[in-house]
C-alpha positions as CSV (number, residue, x, y, z in Angstrom):
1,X,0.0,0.0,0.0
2,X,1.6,3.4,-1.1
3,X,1.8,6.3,1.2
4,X,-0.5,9.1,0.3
5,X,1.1,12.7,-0.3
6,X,-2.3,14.1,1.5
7,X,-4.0,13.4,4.3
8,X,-7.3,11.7,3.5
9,X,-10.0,13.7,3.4
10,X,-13.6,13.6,5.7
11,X,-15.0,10.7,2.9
12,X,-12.0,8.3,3.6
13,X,-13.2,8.3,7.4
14,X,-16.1,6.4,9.3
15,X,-17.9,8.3,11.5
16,X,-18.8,7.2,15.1
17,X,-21.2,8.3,17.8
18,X,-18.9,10.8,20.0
19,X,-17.0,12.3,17.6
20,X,-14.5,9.5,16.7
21,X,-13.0,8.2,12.9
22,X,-11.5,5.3,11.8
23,X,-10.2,5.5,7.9
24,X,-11.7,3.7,5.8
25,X,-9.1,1.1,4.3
26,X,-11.9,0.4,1.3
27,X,-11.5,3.9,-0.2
28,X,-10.3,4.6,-3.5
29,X,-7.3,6.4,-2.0
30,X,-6.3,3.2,-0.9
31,X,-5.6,1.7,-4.1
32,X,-2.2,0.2,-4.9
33,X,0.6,1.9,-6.5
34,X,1.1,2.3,-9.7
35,X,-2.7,2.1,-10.3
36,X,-4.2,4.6,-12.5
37,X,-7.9,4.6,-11.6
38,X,-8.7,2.2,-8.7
39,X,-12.3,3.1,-9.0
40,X,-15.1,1.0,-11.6
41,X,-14.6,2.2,-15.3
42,X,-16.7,5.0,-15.8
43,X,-15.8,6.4,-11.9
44,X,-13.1,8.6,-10.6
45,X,-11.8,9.0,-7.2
46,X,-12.8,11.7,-4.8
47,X,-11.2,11.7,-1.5
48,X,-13.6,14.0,-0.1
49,X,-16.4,11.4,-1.1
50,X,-17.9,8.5,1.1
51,X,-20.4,6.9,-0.7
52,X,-19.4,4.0,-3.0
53,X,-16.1,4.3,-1.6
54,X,-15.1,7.7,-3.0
55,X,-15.9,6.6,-6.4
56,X,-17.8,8.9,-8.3
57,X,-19.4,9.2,-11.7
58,X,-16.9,10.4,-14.7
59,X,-19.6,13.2,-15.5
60,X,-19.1,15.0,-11.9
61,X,-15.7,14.8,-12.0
62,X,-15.3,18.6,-12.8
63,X,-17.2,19.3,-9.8
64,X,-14.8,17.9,-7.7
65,X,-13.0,20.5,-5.2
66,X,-9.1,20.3,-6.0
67,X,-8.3,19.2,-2.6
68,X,-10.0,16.3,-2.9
69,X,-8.6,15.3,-6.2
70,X,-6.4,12.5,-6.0
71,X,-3.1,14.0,-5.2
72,X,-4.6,17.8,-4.9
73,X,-3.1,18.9,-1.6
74,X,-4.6,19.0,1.8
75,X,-8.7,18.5,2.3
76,X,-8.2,21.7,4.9
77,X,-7.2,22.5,8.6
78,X,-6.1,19.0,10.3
79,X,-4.4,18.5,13.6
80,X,-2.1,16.4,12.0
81,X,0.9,16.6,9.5
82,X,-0.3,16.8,6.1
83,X,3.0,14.1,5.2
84,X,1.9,12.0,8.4
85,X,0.3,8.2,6.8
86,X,-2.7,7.3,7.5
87,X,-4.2,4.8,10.1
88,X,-6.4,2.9,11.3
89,X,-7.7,3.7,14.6
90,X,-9.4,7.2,16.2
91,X,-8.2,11.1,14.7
92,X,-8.7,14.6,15.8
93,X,-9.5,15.3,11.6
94,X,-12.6,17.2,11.6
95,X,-15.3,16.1,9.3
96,X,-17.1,18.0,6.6
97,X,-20.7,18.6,5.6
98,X,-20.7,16.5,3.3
99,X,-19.4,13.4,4.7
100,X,-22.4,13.9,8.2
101,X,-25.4,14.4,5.9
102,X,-25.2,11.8,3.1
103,X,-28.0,9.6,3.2
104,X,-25.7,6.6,2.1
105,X,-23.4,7.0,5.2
106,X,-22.2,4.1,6.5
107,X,-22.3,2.5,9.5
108,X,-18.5,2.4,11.0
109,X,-16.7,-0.5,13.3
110,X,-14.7,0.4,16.2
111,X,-11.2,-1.0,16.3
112,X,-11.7,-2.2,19.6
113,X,-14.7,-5.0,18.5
114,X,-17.9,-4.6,17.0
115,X,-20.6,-2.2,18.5
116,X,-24.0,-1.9,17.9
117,X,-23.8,2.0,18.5
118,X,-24.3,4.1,15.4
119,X,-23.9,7.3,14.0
120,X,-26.5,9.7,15.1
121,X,-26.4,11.2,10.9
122,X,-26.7,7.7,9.9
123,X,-30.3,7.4,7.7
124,X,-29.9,3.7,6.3
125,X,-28.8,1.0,8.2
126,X,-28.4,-2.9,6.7
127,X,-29.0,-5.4,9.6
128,X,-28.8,-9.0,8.5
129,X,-28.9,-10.2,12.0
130,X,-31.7,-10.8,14.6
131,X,-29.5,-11.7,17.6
132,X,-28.5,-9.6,20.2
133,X,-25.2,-10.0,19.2
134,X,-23.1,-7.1,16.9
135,X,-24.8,-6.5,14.1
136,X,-22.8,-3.7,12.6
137,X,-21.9,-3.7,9.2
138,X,-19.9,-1.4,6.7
139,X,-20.9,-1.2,3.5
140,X,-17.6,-1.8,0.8
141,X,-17.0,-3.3,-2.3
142,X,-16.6,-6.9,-1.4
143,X,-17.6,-10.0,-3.0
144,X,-19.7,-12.3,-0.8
145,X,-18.3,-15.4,-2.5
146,X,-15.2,-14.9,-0.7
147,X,-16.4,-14.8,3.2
148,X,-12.8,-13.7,3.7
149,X,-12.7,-10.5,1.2
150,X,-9.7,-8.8,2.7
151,X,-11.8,-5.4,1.8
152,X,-13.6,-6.0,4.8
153,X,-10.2,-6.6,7.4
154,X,-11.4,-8.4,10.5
155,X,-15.3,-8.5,9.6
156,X,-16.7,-10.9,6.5
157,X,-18.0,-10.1,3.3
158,X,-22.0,-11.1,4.2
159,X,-23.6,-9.4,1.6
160,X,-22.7,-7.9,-1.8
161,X,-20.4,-4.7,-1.2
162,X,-21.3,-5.6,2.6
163,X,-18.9,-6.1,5.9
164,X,-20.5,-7.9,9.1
165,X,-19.5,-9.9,11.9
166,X,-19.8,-13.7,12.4
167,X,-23.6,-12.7,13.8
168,X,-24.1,-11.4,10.1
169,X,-23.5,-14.1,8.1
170,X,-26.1,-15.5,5.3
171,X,-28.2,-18.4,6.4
172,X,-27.1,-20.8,4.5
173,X,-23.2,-19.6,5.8
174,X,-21.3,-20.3,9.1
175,X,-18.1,-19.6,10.4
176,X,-16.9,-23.3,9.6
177,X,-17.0,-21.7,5.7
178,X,-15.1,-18.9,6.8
179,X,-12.3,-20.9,7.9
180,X,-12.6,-24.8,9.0
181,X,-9.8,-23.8,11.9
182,X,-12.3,-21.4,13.0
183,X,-15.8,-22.9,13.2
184,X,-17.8,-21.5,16.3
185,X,-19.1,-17.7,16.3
186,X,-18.4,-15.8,19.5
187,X,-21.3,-13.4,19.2
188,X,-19.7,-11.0,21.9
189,X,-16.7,-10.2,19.8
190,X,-18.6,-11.1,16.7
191,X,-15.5,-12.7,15.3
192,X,-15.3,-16.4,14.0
193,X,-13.3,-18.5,16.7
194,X,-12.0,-22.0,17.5
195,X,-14.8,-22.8,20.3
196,X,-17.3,-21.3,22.3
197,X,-18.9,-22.4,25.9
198,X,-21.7,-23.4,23.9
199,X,-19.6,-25.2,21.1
200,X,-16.9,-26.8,23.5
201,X,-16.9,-30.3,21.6
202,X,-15.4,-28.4,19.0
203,X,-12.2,-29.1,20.9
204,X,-10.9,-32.7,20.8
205,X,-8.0,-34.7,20.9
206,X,-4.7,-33.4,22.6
207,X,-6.5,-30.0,23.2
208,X,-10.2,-31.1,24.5
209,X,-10.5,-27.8,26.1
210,X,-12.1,-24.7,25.0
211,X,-10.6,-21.6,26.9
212,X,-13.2,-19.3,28.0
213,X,-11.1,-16.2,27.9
214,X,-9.7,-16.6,24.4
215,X,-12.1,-19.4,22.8
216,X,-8.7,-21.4,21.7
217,X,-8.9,-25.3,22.3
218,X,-6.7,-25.9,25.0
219,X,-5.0,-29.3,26.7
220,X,-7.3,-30.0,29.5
221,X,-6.3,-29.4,33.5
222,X,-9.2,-31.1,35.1
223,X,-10.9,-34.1,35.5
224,X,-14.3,-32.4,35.5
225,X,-13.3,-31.0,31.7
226,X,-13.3,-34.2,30.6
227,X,-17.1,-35.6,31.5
228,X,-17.2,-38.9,32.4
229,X,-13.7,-40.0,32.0
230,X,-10.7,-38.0,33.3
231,X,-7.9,-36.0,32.2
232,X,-4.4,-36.9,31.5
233,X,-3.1,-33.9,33.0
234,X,0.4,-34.8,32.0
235,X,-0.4,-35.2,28.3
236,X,-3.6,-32.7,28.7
237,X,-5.9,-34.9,26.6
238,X,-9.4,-36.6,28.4
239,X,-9.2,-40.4,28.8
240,X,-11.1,-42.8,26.1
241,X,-14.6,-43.5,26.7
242,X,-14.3,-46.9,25.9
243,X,-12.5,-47.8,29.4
244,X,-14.5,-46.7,32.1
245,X,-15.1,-48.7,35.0
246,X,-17.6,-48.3,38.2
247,X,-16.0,-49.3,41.2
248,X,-18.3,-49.5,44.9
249,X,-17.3,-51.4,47.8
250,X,-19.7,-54.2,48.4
251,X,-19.7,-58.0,49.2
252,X,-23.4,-59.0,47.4
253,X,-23.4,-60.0,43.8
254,X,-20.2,-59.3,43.4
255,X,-19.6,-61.9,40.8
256,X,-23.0,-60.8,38.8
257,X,-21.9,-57.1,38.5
258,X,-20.7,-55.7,34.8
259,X,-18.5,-52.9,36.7
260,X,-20.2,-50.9,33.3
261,X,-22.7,-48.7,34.9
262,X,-23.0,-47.3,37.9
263,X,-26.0,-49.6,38.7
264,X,-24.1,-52.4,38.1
265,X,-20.6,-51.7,40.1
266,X,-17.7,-53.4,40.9
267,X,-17.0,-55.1,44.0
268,X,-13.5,-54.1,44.6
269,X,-11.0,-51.9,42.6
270,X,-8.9,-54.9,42.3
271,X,-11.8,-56.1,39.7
272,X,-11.3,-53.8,37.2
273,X,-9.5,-55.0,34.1
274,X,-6.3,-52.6,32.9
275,X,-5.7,-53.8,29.7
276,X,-6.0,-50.3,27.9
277,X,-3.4,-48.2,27.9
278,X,-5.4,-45.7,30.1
279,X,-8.4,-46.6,32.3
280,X,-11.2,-44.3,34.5
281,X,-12.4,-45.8,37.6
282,X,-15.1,-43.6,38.9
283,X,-15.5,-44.7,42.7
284,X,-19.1,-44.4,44.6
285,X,-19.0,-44.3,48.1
286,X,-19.8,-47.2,50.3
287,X,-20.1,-48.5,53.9
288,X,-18.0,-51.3,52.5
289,X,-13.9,-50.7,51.8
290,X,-13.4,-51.0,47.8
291,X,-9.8,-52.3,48.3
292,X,-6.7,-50.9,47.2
293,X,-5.3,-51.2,43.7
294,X,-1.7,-51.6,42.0
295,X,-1.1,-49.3,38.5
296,X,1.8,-50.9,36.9
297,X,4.4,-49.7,34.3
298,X,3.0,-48.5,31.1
299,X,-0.6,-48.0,32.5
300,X,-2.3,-45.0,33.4
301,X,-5.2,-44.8,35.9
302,X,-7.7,-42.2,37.2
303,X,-9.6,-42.7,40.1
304,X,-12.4,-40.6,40.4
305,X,-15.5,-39.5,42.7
306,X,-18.8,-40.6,40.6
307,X,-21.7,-38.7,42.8
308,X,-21.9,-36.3,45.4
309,X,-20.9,-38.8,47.9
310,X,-17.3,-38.5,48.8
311,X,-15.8,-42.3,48.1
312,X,-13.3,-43.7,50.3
313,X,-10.7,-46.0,50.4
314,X,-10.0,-48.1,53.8
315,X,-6.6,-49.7,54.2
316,X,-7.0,-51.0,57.2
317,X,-7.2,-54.5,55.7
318,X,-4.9,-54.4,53.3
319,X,-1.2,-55.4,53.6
320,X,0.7,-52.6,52.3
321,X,-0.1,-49.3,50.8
322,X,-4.0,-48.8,49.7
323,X,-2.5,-47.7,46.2
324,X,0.5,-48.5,45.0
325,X,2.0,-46.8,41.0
326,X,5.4,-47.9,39.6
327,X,7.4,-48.2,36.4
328,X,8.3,-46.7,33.7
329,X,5.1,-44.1,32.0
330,X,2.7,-45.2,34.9
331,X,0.6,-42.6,35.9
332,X,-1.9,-42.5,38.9
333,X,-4.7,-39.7,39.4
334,X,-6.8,-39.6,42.2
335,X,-9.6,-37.1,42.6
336,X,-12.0,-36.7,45.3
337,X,-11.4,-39.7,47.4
338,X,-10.4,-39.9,50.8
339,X,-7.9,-42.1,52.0
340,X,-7.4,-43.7,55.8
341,X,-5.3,-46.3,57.2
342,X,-2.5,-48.1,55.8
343,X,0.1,-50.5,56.3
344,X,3.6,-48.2,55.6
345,X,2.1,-45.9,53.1
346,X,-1.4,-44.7,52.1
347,X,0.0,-44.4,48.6
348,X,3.1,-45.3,47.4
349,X,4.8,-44.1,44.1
350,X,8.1,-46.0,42.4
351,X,10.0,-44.1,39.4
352,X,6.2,-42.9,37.8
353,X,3.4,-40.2,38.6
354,X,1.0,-39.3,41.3
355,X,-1.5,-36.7,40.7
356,X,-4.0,-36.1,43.5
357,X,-6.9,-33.3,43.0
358,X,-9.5,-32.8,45.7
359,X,-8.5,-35.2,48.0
360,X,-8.4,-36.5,51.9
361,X,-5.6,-38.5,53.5
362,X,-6.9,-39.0,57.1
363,X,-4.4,-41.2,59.4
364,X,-6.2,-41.0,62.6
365,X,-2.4,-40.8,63.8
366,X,-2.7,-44.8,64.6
367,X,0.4,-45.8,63.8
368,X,3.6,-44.5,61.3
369,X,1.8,-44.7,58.2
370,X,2.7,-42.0,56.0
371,X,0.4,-40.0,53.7
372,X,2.6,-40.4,50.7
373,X,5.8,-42.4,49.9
374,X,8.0,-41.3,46.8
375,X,11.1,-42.7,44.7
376,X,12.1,-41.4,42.1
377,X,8.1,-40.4,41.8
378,X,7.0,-37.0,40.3
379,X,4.2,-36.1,42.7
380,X,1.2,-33.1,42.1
381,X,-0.8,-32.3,45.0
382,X,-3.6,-29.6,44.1
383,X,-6.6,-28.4,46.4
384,X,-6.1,-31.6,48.9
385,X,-5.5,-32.5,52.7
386,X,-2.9,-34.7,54.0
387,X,-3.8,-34.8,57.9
388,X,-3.1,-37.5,61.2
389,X,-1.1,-39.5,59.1
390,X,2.1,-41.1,61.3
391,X,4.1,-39.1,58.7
392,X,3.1,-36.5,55.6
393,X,5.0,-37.6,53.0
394,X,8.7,-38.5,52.8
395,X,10.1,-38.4,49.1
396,X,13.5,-39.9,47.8
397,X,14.2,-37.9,44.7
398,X,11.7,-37.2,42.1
399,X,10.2,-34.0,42.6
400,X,7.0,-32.2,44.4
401,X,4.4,-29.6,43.5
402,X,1.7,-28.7,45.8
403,X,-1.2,-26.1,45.9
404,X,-3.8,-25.4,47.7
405,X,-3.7,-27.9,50.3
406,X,-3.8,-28.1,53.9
407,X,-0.6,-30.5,55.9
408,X,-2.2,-30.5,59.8
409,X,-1.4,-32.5,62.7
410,X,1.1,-34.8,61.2
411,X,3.0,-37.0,63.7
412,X,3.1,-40.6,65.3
413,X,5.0,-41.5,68.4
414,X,6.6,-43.8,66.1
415,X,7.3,-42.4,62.9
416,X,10.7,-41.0,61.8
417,X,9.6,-37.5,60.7
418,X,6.3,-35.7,60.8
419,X,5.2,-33.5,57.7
420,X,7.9,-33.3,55.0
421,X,10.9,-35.7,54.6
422,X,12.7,-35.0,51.7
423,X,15.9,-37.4,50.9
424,X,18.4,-36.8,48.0
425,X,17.6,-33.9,45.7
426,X,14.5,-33.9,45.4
427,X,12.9,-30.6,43.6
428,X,9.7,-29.1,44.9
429,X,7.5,-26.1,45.1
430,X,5.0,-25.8,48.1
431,X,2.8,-22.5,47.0
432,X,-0.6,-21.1,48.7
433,X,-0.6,-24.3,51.0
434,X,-1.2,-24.2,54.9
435,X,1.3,-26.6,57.1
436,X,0.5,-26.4,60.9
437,X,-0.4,-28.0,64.2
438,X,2.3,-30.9,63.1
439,X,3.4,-32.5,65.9
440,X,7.6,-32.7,67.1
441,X,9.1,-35.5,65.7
442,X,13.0,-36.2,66.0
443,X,13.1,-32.4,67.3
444,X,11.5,-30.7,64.0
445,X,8.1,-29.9,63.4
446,X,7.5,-29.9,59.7
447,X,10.6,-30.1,57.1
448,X,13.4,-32.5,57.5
449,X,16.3,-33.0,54.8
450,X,19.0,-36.2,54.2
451,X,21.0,-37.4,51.9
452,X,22.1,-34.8,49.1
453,X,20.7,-31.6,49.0
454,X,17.3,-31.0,47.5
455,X,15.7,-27.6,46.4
456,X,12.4,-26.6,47.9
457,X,10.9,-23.3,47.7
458,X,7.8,-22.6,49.9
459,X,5.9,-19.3,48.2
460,X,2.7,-18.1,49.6
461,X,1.9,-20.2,52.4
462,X,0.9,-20.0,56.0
463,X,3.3,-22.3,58.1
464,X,3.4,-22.6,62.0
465,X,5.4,-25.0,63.6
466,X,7.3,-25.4,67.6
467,X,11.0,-24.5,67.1
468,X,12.6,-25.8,65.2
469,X,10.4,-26.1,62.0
470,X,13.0,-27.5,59.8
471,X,16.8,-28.8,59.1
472,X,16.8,-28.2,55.7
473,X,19.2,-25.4,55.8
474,X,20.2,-23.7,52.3
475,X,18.0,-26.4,50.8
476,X,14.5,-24.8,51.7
477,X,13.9,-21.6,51.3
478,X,10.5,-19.2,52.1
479,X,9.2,-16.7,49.4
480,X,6.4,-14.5,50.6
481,X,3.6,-16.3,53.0
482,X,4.2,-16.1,56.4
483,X,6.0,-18.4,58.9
484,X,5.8,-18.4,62.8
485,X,7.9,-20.7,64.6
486,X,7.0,-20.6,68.5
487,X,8.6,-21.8,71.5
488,X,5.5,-24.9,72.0
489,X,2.4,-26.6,70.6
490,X,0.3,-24.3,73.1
491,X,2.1,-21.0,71.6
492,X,1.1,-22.4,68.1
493,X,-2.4,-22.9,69.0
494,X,-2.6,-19.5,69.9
495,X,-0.8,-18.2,66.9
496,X,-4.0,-20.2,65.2
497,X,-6.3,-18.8,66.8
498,X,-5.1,-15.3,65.3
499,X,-4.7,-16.3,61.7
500,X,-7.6,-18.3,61.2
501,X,-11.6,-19.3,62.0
502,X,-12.3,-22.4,63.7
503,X,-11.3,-25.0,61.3
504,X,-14.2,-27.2,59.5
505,X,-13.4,-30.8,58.6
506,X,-9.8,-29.5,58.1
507,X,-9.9,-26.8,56.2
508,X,-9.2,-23.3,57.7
509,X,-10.2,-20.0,56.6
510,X,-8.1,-17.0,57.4
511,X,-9.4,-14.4,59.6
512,X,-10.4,-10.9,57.6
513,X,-11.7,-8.0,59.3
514,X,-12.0,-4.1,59.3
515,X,-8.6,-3.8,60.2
516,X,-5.0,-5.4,58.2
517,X,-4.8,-9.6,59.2
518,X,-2.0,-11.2,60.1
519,X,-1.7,-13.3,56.5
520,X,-3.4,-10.2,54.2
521,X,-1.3,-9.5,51.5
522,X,1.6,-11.2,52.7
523,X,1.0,-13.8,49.3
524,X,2.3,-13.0,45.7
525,X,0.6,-14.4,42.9
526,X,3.5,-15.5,39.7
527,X,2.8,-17.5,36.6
528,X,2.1,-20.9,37.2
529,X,0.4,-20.3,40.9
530,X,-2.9,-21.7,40.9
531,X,-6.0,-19.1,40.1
532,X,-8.3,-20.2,42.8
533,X,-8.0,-21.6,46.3
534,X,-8.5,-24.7,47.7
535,X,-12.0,-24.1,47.5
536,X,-11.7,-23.7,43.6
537,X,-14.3,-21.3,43.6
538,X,-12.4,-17.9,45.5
539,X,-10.2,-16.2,42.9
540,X,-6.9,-15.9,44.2
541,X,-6.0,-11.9,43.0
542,X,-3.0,-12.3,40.1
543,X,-2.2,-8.2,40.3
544,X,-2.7,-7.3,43.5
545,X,-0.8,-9.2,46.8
546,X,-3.3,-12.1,48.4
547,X,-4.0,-13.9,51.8
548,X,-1.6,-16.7,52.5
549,X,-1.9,-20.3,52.5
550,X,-4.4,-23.1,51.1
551,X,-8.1,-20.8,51.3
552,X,-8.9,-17.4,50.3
553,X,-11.2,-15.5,52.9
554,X,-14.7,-16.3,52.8
């Protein structure tokens, strides 16, 4: 596109309500160079001109003003350089008579998305929708048997010589003939889109998500994106339907039950077959204990809550951990269960994955169970509760993420450590995550270290803990949050007591008043923190600093 020697005049520009322009990129002064006559034989240009694009009839050409010849100086008093190019977006250029009391005005699109606002001169109006949607158009020369008519920039040519939005389209159109990459119309942008809220099974495959914000199919993060399988967080695509398996503790029928439906469940986890690659259990709760299940190498397995119910899974009986995942590409998920008793560990992961969302360990402190044991084992803890176990979690290698989860009265008379344990380099993050209330084992309350050193960070979380809290040394290090050490258990009760409400089936709510609390703003939100608390429903602020540990105030 050449650069015009004169600043377009009034015609060349769109009015809008308010007093603002965009220029016109259909108008004859547009026209490429080296062209002689970009207007219809039998039409010249007039940059003073709006209607039919500045093109006017050969017979009034000697009636047009010499500033608005093509190349004929200035159109009159701007506030801009007369050498300056033109744009697209708003100017200060006034407008003539002419240009606000044509009958043929058209209706103009602001840059930032389309508006169903129009000029208050305007005295014919095209709307080819009926939605509520934007229904703007611009009239240009465009051919409507090319949707994409680049005479029409970000809007579609719906009609002959006629721009619209997506909203706009003809009938017998949709955006999927606009561009197959682009199928769903978002009718608040009016723009053609990858997927909608309303068109989310647009997305499939290794993107099954459709991203609210910027309707792009994304990989999926939850199990509840995926319906009634789960997600493979670490691939970010949902599980096949075609391996889905009810699972509800029960000793009656056990050998008529299809495990298919969830009238028709398995007895025990142990029933369900894992001959696909990847399998979804979806776990009902029941009086009776389901029994525990091994993943091996090269499967992966999501256990999921089915109903409202919260499932749980009893290893009281069982000799060894409730669940066990190891080998090379096994993956375990759990979500929404709730976990109690063991024999050495409630779950235990060798050189694979653990991913728990929305889950309970609950130890009863009985004897030195621990929550979770790790080798080698990349393990995800998001939104859960690891509480009265004889130990947290001690992990050798491997690495640790956690969020939004609460680590409370940790400790057995006979256990070897209390919350954390971490042994040989292992690499973790603990962010917006309470730890408290753990009880003194081998002289720490919460973080011990061995072996060679490991790198945890703790960011954003409320810990309290008798002195000391930790031996990690260099090795663990606090970003943000808040951390109280006190001289005994009844000092850290108190401390408590300041920083939070009464705590409700193990979750506690930091205290918010009139006046500043003791864990306001002491949390910085970074890329790759979680957007919501443990609660998943409070939005955890990503501009402004935030409350401390697992749950956002109420």
């Amino acid at each position: 596109m050449r650069t015009l020697s004169m600043m377009l005049g009034a015609g060349a520009l769109i009015g809008f309500a308010g007093g603002c322009f965009i220029t016109n990129t259909a108008h004859c002064g547009y026209h490429e160079n080296g062209a002689e006559n970009p207007c219809p034989v039998g039409f010249v240009c007039s940059a003073c001109a709006s209607a039919n694009n500045g093109c006017v009839p050969v017979s009034e050409a000697d009636a047009i003003e010499p500033s608005c010849r093509e190349g004929g100086g200035t159109t009159g008093p701007t506030t801009e350089s007369s050498t300056a190019d033109p744009t697209v977006g708003p100017t200060s250029m006034p407008t003539t008579t002419e240009t606000s009391t044509t009958d043929d005005t058209t209706i103009g699109v602001t840059t930032m998305g389309p508006t169903s606002t129009t000029d208050s001169t305007t005295t014919q109006t095209t709307e080819t929708s009926t939605t509520e949607a934007p229904s703007t158009t611009i009239e240009t020369m465009c051919d409507p048997g090319n949707l994409n008519d680049p005479n029409c920039g970000e809007q579609y040519c719906v009609a002959q010589n006629q721009c619209g939005w997506c909203t706009s389209l003809p009938e017998d159109k949709t955006c999927n003939d606009v561009n197959t990459a682009t199928p769903a119309c978002d009718e608040a942008s009016g723009l053609c889109v990858e997927c909608t809220e309303q068109e989310a099974q647009l997305c499939t495959g290794a993107t099954p998500t459709c991203d609210p914000e910027t309707h792009e199919c994304v990989p999926c993060t939850e199990h509840s994106q995926c319906g009634s399988t789960a997600c493979d967080i670490f691939e970010g695509s949902c599980f096949p339907e075609q391996s889905v398996f009810f699972v509800k503790g029960g000793k009656v029928d056990c050998q008529a039950k299809t495990g298919l439906t969830a009238d028709s469940p398995f007895c025990k986890l142990t029933d369900v077959p894992l001959d696909a690659a990847k399998t979804t259990v979806r776990l009902l709760a029941s009086n009776d204990a389901p029994g525990g299940l091994s993943v091996p190498a090269g499967k992966v397995v999501a256990i999921v809550k089915h109903n409202a119910g919260i499932p749980e899974i009893n290893g009281a009986n069982i000799l060894g951990p409730s669940l066990q995942v190891s080998g090379a590409g096994a993956r375990l998920y759990i979500s929404g269960v709730k976990l109690r008793f063991a024999q050495g560990a409630l779950v235990k992961c060798t050189g694979a994955r653990l991913y728990a969302h929305d889950s309970w360990w609950d130890g009863n402190n009985l004897n030195a169970a621990r929550g979770i044991e790790g080798s080698s084992c990349d393990v995800s803890i998001h939104r859960s509760r690891i509480v009265r176990c004889g130990a947290a979690m001690q992990l050798t290698a491997g690495s640790l993420w956690m969020e939004n989860s609460f680590v409370m009265e940790n400790g057995a008379n006979t256990a070897a450590h209390t919350a954390f344990n971490f042994v040989n380099a292992v690499q973790g993050t603990i962010t917006y995550s309470t730890i408290a209330r753990n009880r003194v084992i081998g002289g720490l309350s919460a973080f011990k270290c061995g072996g060679n050193p490991s790198t945890i960070t703790v960011r954003n979380s409320a810990v309290i803990g008798v002195n000391p809290i930790t031996d990690c040394g260099a090795a663990l290090s606090f970003v943000n949050g808040r951390v109280e050490e006190t001289a005994d258990e009844t000092a850290a009760n108190i401390v408590m007591n300041q920083w939070f409400n009464p705590g409700l089936e193990d979750v506690y709510t930091p205290r918010k008043s009139d006046n500043m609390d003791p864990l306001e703003d002491m949390a910085v939100w970074q890329e790759g923190d979680p957007r919501r608390d443990f609660s998943n429903e409070a939005v955890i602020p990503t501009e402004d600093p935030s409350f401390a540990g697992a749950r956002q105030p109420l």
